[in-house]
N, C-alpha and C positions, 0 to 999 in steps of 0.2 A: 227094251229101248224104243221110244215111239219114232214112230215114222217120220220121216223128215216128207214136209208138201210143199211144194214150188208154189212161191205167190206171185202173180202176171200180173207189173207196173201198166199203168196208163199212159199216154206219151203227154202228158199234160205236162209243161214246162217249168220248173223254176226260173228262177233270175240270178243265180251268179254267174262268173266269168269263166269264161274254159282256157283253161293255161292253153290247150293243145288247137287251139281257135286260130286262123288268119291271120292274130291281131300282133302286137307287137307285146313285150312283156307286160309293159306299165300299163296297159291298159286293162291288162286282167290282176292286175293287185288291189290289194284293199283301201279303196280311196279312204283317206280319213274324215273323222267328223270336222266340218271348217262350220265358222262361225253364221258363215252364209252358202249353204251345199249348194251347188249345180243343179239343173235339172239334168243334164246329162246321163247322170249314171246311170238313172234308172232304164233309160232307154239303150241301152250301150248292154246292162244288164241282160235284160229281155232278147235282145240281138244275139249276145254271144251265148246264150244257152240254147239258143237251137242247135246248135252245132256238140252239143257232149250228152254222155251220159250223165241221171243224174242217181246222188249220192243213197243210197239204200242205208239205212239201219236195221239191220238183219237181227237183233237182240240186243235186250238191254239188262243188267240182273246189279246189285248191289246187297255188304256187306249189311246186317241190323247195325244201325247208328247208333251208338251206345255214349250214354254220359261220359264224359273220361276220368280215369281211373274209377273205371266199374266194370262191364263184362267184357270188355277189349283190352284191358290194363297191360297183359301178358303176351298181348301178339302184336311180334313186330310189323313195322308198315309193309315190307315185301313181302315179308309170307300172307300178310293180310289181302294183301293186291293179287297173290300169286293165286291165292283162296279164291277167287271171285274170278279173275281172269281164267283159270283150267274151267270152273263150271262153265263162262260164257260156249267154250268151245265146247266142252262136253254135250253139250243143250242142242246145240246147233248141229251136232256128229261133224265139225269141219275136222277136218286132217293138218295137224301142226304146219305142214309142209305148205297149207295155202295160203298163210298169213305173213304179206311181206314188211311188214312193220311195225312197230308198237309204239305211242305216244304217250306217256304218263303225264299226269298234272300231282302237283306237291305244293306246299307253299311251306311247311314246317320241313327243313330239309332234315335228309337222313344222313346222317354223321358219315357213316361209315360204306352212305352206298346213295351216292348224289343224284344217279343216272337211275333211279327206281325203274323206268322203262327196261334199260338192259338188262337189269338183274331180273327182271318177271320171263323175258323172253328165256334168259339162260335157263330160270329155274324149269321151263315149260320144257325145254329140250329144242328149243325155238333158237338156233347158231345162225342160224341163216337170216334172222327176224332182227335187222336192224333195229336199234332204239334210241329216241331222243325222249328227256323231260322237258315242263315248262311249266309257269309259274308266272299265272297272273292273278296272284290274291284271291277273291272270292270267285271270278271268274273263270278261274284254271280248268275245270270242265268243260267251259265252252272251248275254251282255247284248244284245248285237247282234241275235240272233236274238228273246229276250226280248222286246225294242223293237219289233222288226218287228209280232211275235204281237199286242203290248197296240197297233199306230195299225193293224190291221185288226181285233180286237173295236173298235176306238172307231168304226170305221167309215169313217175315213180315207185307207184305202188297200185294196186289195184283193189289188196283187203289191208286194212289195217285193222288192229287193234288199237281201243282208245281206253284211259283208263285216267281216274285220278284215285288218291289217299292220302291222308292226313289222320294224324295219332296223337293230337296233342298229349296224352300220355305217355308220348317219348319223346317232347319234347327237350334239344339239347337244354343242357343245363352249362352254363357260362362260369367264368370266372376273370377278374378284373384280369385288362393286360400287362400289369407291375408282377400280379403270381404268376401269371403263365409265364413269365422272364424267369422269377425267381425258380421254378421248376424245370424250366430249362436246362439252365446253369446246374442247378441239382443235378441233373440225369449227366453230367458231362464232368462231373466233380470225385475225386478219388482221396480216398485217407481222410487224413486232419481238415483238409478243404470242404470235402463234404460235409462232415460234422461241423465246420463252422457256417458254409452257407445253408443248412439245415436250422442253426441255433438262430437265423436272423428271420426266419418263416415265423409266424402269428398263429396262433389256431386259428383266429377271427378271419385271416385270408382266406379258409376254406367255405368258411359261408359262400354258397356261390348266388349267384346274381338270379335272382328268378326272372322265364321267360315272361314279357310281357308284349300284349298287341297293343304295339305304340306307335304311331308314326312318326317316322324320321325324320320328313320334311317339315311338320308342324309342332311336334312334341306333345299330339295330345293322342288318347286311345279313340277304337273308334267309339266306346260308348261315349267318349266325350263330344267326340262330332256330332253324332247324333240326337245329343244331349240340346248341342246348338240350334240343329233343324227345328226342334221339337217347341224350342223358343222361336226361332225366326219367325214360323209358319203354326204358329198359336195351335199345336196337335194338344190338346187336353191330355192325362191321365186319364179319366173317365173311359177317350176312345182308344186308346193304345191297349186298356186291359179288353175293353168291348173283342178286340180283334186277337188278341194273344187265345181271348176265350173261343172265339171262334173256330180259330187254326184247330184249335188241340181235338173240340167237338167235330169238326170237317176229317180227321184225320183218324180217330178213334171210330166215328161212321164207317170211313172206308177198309180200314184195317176188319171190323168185326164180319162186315160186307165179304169178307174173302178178294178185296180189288187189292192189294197192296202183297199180296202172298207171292202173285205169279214173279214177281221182280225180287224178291229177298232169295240168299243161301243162307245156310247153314255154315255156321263158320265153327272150326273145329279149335279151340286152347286149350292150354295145360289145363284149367279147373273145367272140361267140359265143352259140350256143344253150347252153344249162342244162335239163335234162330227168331226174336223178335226185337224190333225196336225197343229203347227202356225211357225213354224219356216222353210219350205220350199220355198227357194227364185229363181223362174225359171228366174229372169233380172238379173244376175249376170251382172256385166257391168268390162271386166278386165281392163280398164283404171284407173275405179273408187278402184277396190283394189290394184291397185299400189300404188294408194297413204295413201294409211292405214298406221299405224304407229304400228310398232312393240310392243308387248304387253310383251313380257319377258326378252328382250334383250335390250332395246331400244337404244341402241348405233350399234350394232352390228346383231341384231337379223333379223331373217326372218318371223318368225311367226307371225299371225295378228289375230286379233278376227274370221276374215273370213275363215283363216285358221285351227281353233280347234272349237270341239264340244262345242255347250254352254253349260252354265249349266240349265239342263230340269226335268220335273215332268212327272210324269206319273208310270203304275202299267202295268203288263203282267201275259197271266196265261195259260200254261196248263194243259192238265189231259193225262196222261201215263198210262198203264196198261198191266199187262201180257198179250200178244196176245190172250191166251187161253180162258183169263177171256173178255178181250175186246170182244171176237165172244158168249161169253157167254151170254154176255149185250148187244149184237145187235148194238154197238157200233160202228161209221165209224172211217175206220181207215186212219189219213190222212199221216201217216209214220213210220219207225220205225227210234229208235238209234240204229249205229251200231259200233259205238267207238267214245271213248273222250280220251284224255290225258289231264294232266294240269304241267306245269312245273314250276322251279322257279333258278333264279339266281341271282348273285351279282346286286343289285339293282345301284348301284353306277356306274356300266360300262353300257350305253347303255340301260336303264332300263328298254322301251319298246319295246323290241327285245326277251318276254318273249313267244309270239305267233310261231315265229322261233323255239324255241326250241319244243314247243309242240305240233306241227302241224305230223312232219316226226314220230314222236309216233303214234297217233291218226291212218295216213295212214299206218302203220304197223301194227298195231290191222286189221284194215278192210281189210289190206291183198292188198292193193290200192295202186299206183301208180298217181303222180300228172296228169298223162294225164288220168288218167280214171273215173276224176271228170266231172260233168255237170254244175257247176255253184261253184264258192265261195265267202264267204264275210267276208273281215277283218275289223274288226270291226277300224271305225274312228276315232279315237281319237283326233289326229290332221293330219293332209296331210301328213308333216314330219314322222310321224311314220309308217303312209304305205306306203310311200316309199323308207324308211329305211327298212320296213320288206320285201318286195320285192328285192331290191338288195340285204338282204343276203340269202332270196331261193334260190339264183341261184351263190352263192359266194361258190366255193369249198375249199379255205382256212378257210372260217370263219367256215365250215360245218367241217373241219378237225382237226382243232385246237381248236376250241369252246364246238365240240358237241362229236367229237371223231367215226364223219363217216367216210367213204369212198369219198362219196362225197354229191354235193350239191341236193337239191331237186329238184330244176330249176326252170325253168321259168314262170309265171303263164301268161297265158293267157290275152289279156286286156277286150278279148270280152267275156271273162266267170266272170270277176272278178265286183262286188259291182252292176249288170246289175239293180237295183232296187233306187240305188243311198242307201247312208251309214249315219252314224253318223252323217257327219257332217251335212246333209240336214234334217235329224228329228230331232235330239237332242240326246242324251244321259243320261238318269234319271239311273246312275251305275248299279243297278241287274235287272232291266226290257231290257237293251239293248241284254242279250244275247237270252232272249225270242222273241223281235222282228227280229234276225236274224233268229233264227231256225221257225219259222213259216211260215217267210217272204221266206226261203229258199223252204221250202215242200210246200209251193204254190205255186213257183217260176217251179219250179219242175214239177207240176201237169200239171201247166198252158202252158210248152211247151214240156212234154212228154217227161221228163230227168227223172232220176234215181239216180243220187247220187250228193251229194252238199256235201261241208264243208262251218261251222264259226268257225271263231277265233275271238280269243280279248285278246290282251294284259292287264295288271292288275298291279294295284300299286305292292311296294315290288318287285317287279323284275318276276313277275308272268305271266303267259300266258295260253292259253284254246286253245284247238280244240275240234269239234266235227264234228262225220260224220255221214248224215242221208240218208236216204232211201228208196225210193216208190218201190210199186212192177208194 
């Protein structure tokens, strides 16, 4: 078992609030995104973090993201979380007994085990290890971590465990609410009654309803929003494959590289070990996606399978901890958080343009400026939406009349930006994608003797995530 070595933080400060600060509650919660932000926070920020410890990410490890139904088909979401989460501790040699919380992110719920956080602690032997889930769409990894950061400012907790999973391969499977009546009344019916409320059932009522990612407030999927963006903001076909082809090449580099091993387990299923990503395609051939046919649009559209993240399984997991407590437990430290925002807007206009809004927050908590980043990664969703969110960084009307700045963010860099290849080349299993960015970042990080990184990800609802992390 290799030797556990203490990593010694800098006292260099981030910017969020400290629950356990002077101040009064409200002033250490999460202001929201308003249409015209204060300058305040950011100063307010600065202030109350002299006063705490700041947040250690002690390791980071994730499930192989696998197509759905293909090498993850046969493992459920908790044992697949429970899989990933014993390694985190295993790695670390922490002691179950030091871990006073677990936060899960989910967004496909599990039927039969809703609180995915308490069932990982129980399976761990973790009684003592409090558990809440949460569920903010594509985001739910940040949120996860989020969570952790705000019940150790309150004071609550000092290590938590943070994790998300999603299987759409177990996805539930529905049935209208007239059968579920009618089965109801079945299970409650005795003699001649049964057999008559039996003879009024359809075979055709057992077709069940397939899941679909639709939005409820709009009635359209997201590839169909995005389908929209990709017209609003004139993204070509040409440049959406340019960039799917990139991901996969940036991603296939770093995989053969040996950069993407240190973060993967070995996940053990009924047919077998699973131990690499299966949806990384380095022969992109662009003639061959030219002729793809449009998947949202199909008269009109751009978007192509090749072009959007699939749908994938897989589980992620960190462990955070007050710095203080981290040095306490001999614990390596492989970064700290040093601001998140999450935003939210009219889902109906533009609806993944939600990382836009909360990115220029995020960089105002840490007090940063976009040129003073080392590395970023927007999370993929489809081609179209990164670069839709890229021309409005740098768009001063839309930063003026949307957001109520002064001006635009700018420009993002291309040689800083997704350098490990993105969504679209691993897949996307919803709350485990924000953990494989922030991991994939502070190794990213490590590995070429950078200092500061941001993720984003835009989120169903009209929502969006940044966060910004940080080696010493």
């Amino acid at each position: 078992m290799a030797t556990r070595k203490k990593t010694l933080g800098s006292e260099t400060p981030s910017l969020l609030p400290d629950a356990a600060a002077d101040t009064p509650a409200a002033a250490v919660a999460e202001a929201p995104v308003a249409a015209k932000p204060a300058a305040q926070p950011q100063n307010l920020f600065r202030r109350l973090h002299l006063k705490r410890d700041r947040i250690a990410i002690c390791g980071g490890l994730r499930t192989p993201f696998s197509r759905s139904w293909s090498d993850l088909n046969d493992v459920d979401p908790v044992e697949l979380s429970t899989q990933v989460a014993r390694e985190v501790l295993f790695r670390l040699e922490l002691p179950k007994e030091a871990v006073d919380q677990v936060i899960w992110g989910t967004v496909i719920s599990v039927v039969r085990s809703p609180n995915v956080a308490r069932e990982v602690a129980m399976n761990l032997g973790m009684y003592h290890a409090h558990g809440f889930s949460v569920s903010r769409a594509c985001a739910s990894g940040f949120q996860s971590i989020a969570s952790g950061c705000e019940t150790i400012w309150a004071g609550t907790a000092d290590v938590v465990l943070c994790g998300g999973v999603d299987v759409t391969s177990h996805a539930p499977v529905t049935y209208k609410k007239s059968v579920v009546d009618k089965l109801q009344d079945l299970q409650k019916a005795k003699g001649l009654d049964l057999l008559k409320k039996a003879s009024g059932l359809n075979p055709l009522d057992f077709l069940p309803t397939p899941p679909a990612l639709t939005e409820r407030y709009t009635g359209l999927t997201m590839g169909q929003h995005a389908e929209e963006m990709a017209q609003n903001f004139a993204i070509s076909r040409q440049d959406q494959e340019a960039l799917a082809i990139t991901s996969h090449k940036n991603a296939y580099a770093a995989v053969q590289a040996g950069l993407i091993a240190p973060e993967l387990i070995t996940v053990q299923t009924p047919k077998g070990p699973v131990n690499a990503d299966n949806l990384i395609r380095p022969d992109m051939d662009p003639q061959k996606l030219a002729k793809l046919k449009p998947v949202f649009d199909r008269r009109n559209g751009t978007i192509t399978a090749a072009t959007s993240s699939a749908l994938t399984d897989g589980a992620a997991c960190v462990l955070i901890a007050r710095e203080s407590r981290a040095k306490e437990l001999g614990l390596p430290i492989l970064g700290y958080v040093r601001s998140y925002a999450f935003s939210g807007q009219d889902p109906r206009e533009n609806m993944l343009l939600g990382n836009v809004y909360s990115t220029p927050v995020a960089l105002d908590r840490a007090g940063l400026g976009l040129n003073d980043l080392d590395y970023i990664e927007i999370h993929e969703a489809f081609a179209a939406q990164v670069l839709s969110n890229l021309k409005m960084f740098k768009d001063n009307e839309f930063f003026r009349t949307k957001m109520g700045r002064d001006k635009a963010l700018g420009e993002i860099d291309p040689a800083k930006l997704n350098v490990r290849g993105g969504s679209l080349a691993y897949g996307h299993p919803f709350a485990a994608t924000g953990f494989r960015i922030i991991t994939t970042m502070l190794n990213t990080l490590r590995q070429n003797n950078k200092s500061i990184g941001l993720g984003t990800a835009c989120a169903a609802g009209g929502m969006g995530s940044a966060m910004v992390v940080e080696i010493d």
